[in-house]
Structures are given as structure tokens and as C-alpha cells.
N, C-alpha and C positions, 0 to 999 in steps of 0.2 A: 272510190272516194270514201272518206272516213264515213261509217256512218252516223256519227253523231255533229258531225260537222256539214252544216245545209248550205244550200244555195246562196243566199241572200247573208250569211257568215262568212263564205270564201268571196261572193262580190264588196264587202266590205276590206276583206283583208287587202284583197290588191287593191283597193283605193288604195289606202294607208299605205300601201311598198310604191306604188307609182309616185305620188307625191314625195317620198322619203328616204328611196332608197336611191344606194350609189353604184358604181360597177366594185366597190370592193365589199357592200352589204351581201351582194348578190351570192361574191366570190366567199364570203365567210361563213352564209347560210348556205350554202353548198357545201362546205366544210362538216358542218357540222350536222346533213343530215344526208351524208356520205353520196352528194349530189353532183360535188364539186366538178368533178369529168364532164358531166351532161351542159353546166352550165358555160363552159370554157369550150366546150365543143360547139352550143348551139349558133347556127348561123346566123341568128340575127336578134338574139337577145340584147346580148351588150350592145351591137354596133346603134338597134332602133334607140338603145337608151341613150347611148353615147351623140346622137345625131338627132335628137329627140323625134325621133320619124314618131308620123302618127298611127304606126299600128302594136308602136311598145304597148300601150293599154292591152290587146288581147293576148296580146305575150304572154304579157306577165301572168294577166287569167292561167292561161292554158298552162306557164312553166309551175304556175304553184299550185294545180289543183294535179300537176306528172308529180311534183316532187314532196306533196302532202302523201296521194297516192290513196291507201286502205291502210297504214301506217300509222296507225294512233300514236306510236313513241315519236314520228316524225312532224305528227301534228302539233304536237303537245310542244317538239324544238322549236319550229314554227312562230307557234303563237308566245311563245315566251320571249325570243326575239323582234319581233316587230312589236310586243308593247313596252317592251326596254328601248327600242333604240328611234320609233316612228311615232311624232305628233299625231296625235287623231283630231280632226276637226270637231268642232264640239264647242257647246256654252256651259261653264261652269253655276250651276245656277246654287252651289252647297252654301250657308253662311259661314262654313270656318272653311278657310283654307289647309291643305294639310299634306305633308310631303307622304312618300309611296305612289302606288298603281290606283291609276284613273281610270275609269272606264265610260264609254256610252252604251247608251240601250235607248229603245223607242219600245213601248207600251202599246201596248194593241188593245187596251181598254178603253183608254184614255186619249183625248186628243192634248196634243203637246201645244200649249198657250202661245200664241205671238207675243204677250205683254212680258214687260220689262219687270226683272226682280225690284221690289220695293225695299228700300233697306231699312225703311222705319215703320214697314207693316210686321205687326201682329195678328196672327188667326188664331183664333180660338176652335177647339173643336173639344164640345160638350154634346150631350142629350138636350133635346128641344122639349124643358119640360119648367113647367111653373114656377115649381120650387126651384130651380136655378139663377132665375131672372137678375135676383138681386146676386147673386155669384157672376154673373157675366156684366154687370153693371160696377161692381169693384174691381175686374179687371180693365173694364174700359176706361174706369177714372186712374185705376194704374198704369194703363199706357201713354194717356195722355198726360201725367205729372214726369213721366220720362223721356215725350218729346215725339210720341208712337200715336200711328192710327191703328184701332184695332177695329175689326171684322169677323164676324162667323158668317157662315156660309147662306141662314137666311137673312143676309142684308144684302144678298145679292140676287139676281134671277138671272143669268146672263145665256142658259144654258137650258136644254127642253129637259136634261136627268140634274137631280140634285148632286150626284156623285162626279160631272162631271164641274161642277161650281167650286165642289170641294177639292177636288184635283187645282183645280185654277187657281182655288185661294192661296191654297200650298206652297202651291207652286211660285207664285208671287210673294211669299211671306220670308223674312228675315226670322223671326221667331214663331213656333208654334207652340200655343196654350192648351194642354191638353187635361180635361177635369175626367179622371178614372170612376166620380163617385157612379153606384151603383151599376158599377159593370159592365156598363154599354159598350157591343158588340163593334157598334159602329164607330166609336172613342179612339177600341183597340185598332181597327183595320185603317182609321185615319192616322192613330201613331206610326204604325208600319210606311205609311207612303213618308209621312213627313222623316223619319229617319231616311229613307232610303233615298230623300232627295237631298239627304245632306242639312239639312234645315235645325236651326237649333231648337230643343222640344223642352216645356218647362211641364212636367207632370205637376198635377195638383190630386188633392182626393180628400173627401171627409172620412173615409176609413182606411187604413192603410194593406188591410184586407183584399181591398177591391184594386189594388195594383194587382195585374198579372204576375206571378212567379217569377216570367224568363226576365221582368221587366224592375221588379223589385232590389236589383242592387244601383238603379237611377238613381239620386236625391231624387227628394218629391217633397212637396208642399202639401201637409197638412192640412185642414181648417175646418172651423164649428160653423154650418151655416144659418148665426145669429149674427146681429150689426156687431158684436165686438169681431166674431170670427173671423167675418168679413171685411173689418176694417182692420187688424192685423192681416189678412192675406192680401189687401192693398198694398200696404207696406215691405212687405215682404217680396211680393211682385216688382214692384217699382225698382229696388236695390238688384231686382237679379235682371231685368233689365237693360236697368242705366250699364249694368258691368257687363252684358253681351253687347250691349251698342258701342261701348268703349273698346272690350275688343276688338271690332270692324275698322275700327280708326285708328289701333294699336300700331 
């Protein structure tokens, strides 16, 4: 077996082909990973498929972890066919919809929320610090002029770690607010999830210094944190908003 391809990776693929595949998937991915003989010859591949017997499920285990093999170019034919041609179960939880390769993964940090995507929450993820207060209070009145609940992660307890709150919020949020000012560690490693969940991320910051590098060709929102600054980054919030939630209903 490949060694970079594990156990719980090959038990997922043959979900994916049991569900998806047909007796001519079978015969073209044999084709194409010079298998095609083994698979026309095997005594009970096709026929368990074709007669849905119940022990095609170990079949297919067994025929695609013979025909993966220690084969890395064979792997690689593999997995590039079954995610062109096979549904993966899966909830889409991203705010933008977007054609190309979809994937699932499960987190092993994190527990994956039962709750339902909010499509009119906004998370905020900022530093928990004094001088923000009234920054997190002009966003709040900016999502509420566009029709939004907003949330950071200490208006919730739901959870014994804070980090898994923050996962929750995320994960439930339709838009995330994320304030760069002064650098915080924790800001960055929150933007990372929210991108990776697909989630639309509205950077803000009072210096534009303190955006990261790789992160610097985003927009990003400016602002002076004085009541004009702050009452122009309302505004500002609110239109970019109202235009990601009109999106969604585009």
C-alpha cells in the first residue's frame, strides 16, 4: 500500500466508488491503471455489483487497495478519477458557492458542530482588550443596520476551551469580521479557519502594517479608533455587508 495513503483515506475512497460507481467506472479505471484484465477477470467484482450482493462493500476494499498497490502514479489515477466522476457526501457549510474540486476533511482538533449555518450571523474575531470595545460596538450596530446578528466568541460559553467556541462561531457564521489591529496571533490563526471554511472574511485594521504579508493583497478596512473613525468603519461595514448578503440571494 502507498505509503502516504492511510487506512481511514482508502476506507473513505471505497465509500465514495460503492455509492458511485458503475460496472463501466470500474472497467475504465482499470483502463487507465493498466488493471483492466484483473478487473474483467475477477469472479465476483462485477457480478456482487451488478446483483447488489452484500459483500461488494469488501470487494471493492480489497480490489482498490490490489489496484492502488505501492503505486503512487496509480494512486494519484485513482484519486483523480473518483473526485471527477463520484458525489462525496458532505455538507457544504462555505458562503460562496463556487464551481471546481470540493473536498471534505474532519479536524481532529476541533469537534464538528451539529448547528445549522446562520446566514445572517456575523463573527467577529478581534483581541479581548479595552481599547476595542467601542470597535466591536460599531460593528455590532453595523450589522444590525444590514439586517445581521453579530457575535464574538465571549458572548458565548458553550464549550469547557475557548477555541472550541471559536470553531462553533465560525463555523455557524455567514460573514467573518476580522480586526488585524495590533497583530494578534490569535486574529491570524482565526482568519485561517474562517478561510478554510469557506466563509466570507472582511479584514479590518488601524494600521495597515499589521496585516500579514501573505494576507496583504485582501481589501481591508482601514480605521482611526476615534468616534469619527469608528463611525465611518460603520458605514463602511454596513455597504460591504448588505452586498455579501445580497450575494447569497443573487
Amino acid at each position: 500500500m502507498a505509503s502516504r495513503f492511510s487506512g481511514p483515506q482508502l476506507l473513505r475512497l471505497k465509500n465514495s466508488v460503492v455509492a458511485n460507481f458503475s460496472d463501466s467506472n470500474w472497467r475504465e479505471l482499470g483502463a487507465l491503471t493498466n488493471t483492466l484484465d484483473q478487473v474483467e477477470s475477477h469472479d465476483r467484482l462485477l457480478r456482487s455489483l451488478h446483483w447488489g450482493d452484500p459483500d461488494y462493500d469488501g470487494l471493492a476494499l480489497i480490489f482498490l487497495r490490489k489496484m492502488i498497490g505501492s503505486n503512487d502514479e496509480n494512486l494519484d489515477v485513482v484519486l483523480d478519477y473518483v473526485n471527477k466522476r463520484c458525489t462525496v457526501a458532505g455538507e457544504d457549510i462555505s458562503s460562496q458557492q463556487t464551481e471546481g474540486r470540493k473536498f471534505i476533511f474532519s479536524p481532529n482538533v476541533f469537534e464538528v458542530p451539529t448547528d445549522p449555518i446562520e446566514h445572517n450571523l456575523i463573527s467577529v474575531m478581534m483581541p479581548f482588550q479595552m481599547e476595542l470595545s467601542a470597535t466591536y460596538d460599531a460593528i455590532n450596530e453595523a450589522s444590525r443596520q444590514a439586517g445581521c446578528q453579530c457575535m464574538r466568541a465571549d458572548d458565548i460559553w458553550n464549550h469547557s476551551t475557548v477555541v472550541q467556541d471559536v470553531f462553533s462561531l465560525i463555523f455557524r457564521s455567514f460573514i467573518v469580521v476580522c480586526d488585524f489591529s495590533g497583530k494578534n496571533p490569535n486574529v491570524l490563526y482565526e482568519t485561517g479557519i474562517a478561510h478554510t471554511l469557506g466563509k466570507y472574511v472582511v479584514p479590518i485594521t488601524q494600521s495597515e502594517e499589521d496585516i500579514p504579508f501573505d494576507l496583504r493583497h485582501h481589501r481591508f478596512l482601514k480605521y482611526l479608533n476615534n468616534e469619527q473613525g469608528r463611525a465611518e468603519l460603520k458605514d463602511k461595514l454596513k455597504e460591504r455587508f448588505i452586498t455579501l448578503m445580497n450575494k447569497s440571494h443573487g
